[in-house]
C-alpha positions as a printed NumPy array, in Angstrom:
array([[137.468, 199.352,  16.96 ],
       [137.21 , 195.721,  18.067],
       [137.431, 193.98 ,  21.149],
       [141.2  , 193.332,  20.501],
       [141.698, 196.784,  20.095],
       [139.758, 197.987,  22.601],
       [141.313, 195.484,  25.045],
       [145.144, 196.836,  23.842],
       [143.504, 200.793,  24.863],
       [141.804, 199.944,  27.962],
       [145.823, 197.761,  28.883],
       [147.693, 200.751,  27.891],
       [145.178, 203.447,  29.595],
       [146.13 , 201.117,  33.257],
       [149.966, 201.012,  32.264],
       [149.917, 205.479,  31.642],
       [148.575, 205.731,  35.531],
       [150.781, 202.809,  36.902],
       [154.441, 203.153,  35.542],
       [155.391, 201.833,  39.062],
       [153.417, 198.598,  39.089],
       [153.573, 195.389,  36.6  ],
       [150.211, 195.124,  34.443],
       [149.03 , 191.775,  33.135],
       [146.085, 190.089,  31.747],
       [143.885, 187.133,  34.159],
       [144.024, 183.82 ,  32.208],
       [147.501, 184.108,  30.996],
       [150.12 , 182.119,  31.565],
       [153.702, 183.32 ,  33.116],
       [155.062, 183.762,  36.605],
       [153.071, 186.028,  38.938],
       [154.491, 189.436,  39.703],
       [155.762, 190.498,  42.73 ],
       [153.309, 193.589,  44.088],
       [152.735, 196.652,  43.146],
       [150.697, 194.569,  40.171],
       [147.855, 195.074,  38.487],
       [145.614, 192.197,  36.945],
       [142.797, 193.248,  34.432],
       [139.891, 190.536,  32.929],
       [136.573, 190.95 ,  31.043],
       [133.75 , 189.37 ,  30.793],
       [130.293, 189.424,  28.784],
       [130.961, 190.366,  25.722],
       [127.272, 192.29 ,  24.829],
       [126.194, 193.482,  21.125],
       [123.279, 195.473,  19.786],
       [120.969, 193.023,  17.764],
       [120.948, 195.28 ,  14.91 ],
       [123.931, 197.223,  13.271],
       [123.417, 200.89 ,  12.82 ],
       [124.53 , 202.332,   9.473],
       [126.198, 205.622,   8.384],
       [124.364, 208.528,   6.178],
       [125.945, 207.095,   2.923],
       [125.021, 203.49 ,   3.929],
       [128.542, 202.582,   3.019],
       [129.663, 201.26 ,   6.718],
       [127.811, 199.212,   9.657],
       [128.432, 199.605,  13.519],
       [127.484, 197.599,  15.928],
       [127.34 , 198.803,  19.682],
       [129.616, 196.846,  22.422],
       [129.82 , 196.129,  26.016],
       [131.72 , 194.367,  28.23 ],
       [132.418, 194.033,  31.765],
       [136.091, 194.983,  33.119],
       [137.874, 193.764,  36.212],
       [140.943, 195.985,  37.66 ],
       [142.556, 193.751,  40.876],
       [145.245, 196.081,  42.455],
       [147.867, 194.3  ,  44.245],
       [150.578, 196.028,  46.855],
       [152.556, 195.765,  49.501],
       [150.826, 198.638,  51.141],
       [152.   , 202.463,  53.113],
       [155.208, 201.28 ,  55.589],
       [154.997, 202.906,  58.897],
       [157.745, 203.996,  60.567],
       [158.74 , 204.857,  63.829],
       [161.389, 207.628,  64.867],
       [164.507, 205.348,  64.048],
       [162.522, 204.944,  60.555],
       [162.241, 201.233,  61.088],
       [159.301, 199.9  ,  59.661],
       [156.682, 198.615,  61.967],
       [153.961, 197.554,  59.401],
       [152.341, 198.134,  56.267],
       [149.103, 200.359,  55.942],
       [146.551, 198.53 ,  53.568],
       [145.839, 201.322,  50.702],
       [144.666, 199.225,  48.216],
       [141.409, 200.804,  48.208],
       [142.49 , 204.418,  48.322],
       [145.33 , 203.362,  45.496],
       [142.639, 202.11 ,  43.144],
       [140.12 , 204.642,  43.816],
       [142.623, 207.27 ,  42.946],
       [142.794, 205.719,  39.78 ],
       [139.249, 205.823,  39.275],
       [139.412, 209.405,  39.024],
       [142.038, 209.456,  36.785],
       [139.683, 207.821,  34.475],
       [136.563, 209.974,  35.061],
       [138.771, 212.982,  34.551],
       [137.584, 215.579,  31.772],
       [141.225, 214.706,  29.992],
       [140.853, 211.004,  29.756],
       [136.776, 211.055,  29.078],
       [138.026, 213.208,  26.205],
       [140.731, 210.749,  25.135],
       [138.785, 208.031,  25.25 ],
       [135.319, 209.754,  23.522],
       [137.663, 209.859,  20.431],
       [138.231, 206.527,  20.384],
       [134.234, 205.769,  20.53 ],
       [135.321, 204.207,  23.977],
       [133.382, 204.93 ,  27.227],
       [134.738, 203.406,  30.892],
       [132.118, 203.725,  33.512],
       [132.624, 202.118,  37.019],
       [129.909, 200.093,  38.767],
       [130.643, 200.845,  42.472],
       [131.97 , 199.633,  44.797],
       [135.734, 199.834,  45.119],
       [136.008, 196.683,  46.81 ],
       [138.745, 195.256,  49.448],
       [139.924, 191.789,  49.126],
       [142.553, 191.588,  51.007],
       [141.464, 188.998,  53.145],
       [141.114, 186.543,  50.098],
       [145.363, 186.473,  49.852],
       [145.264, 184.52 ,  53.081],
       [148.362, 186.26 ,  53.943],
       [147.938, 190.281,  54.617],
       [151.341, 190.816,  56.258],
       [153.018, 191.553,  52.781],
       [149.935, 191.761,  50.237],
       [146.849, 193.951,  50.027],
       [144.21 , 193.298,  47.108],
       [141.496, 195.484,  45.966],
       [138.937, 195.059,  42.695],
       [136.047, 197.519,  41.233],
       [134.415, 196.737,  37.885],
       [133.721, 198.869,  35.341],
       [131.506, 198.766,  32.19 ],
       [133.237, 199.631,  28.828],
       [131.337, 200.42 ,  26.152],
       [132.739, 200.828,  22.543],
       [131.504, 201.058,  18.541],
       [132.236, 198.473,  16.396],
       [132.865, 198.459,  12.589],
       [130.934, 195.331,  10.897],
       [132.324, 196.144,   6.921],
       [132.083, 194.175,   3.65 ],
       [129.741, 191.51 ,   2.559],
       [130.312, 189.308,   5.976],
       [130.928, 191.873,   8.029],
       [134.379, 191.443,   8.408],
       [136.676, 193.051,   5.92 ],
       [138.233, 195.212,   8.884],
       [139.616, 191.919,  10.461],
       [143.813, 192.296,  10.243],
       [144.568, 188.552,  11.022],
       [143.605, 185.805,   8.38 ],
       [142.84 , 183.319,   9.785],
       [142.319, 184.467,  13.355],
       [143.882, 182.715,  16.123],
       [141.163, 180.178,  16.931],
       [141.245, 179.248,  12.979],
       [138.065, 181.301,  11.389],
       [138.02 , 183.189,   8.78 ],
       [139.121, 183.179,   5.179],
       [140.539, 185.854,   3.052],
       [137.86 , 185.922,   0.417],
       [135.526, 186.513,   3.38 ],
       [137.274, 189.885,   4.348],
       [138.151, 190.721,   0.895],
       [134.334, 190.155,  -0.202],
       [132.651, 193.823,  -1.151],
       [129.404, 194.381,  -0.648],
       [126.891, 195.389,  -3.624],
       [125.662, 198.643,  -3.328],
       [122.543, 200.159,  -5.15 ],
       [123.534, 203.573,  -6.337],
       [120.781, 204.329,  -8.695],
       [117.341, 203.72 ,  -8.986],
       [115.552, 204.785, -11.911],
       [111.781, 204.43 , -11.858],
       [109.301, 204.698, -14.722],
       [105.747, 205.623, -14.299],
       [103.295, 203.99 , -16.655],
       [ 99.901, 205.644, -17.712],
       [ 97.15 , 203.831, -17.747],
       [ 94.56 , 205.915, -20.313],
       [ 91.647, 203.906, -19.97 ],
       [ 91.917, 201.451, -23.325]])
């Protein structure tokens, strides 16, 4: 996988647990959502010095990591008294995202993920930042981070014949560069000389 991909898993893993609540990416632009939402980011993009290789020799992997920010966004629990009027809104930001933490550490989505060479682990705490909206009457905000690990394939001669988008978005890359093969030694054949003394 690559970070793209990776990204698109980690976007769709949020939106399979929140089918209630909007999901976007930080940094992008567009109108913001009115709560429940969901905001994701990353950050520190990490890779091994040295790629690790298959038994054939035929592919190279790197290992990945990254730091991942989940900010939940709601309105919050409404509280009602007997005539069910609402009297306020009980901040469960917290409890909301935690839940979800679970979710991921669940044997069903550790699986899921494994096969995908993906790992999500959080670094604690789940943390309330509600007071940060300036306005807690309607909105309740909570973040936890998590470190995402994943295995990278670095093919071909320049280590990037898996890339699917010629030239990438930022303009590198070139076609001959992904379709460049590298040279492979399949057979060594070694002669012995005898020395006999003259």
């Amino acid at each position: 996988m690559n970070l793209g991909e990776v990204k698109q898993l980690l976007y769709e893993t949020v939106v399979k647990y929140h089918p209630g609540a909007m999901v976007v990416w930080e940094k992008t632009k567009g109108v913001t959502p009115k709560p429940p939402y969901i905001t994701l980011g990353y950050s520190n993009l990490d890779r091994s010095l040295f790629p690790l290789s298959d038994d054939e020799g035929t592919h190279k992997y790197y290992n990945y990591s990254f730091t991942f920010e989940i900010n939940l966004y709601t309105v919050g629990k409404p509280v009602k008294d007997d005539s069910e009027k609402v009297l306020y809104y009980e901040n469960t930001a917290v409890e909301d995202l935690e839940e979800f933490v679970r979710f991921l550490d669940s044997e069903e989505m550790t699986d899921e993920l494994a096969e995908k060479n993906v790992t999500i682990v959080i670094n604690p705490p789940v943390r309330d930042l509600s007071e940060i909206i300036g306005d807690t009457k309607f909105n309740y905000r909570s973040m936890a981070e998590f470190t995402v690990t994943f295995v990278g394939l670095a093919d071909g001669r320049y280590g990037v014949s898996v890339n699917k988008m010629v030239p990438n978005p930022s303009g590198g890359g070139l076609k001959e560069f992904t379709e460049a093969e590298d040279s492979v030694i399949e057979e060594v054949i070694i002669e012995e000389e005898i020395d006999d003394g003259n």
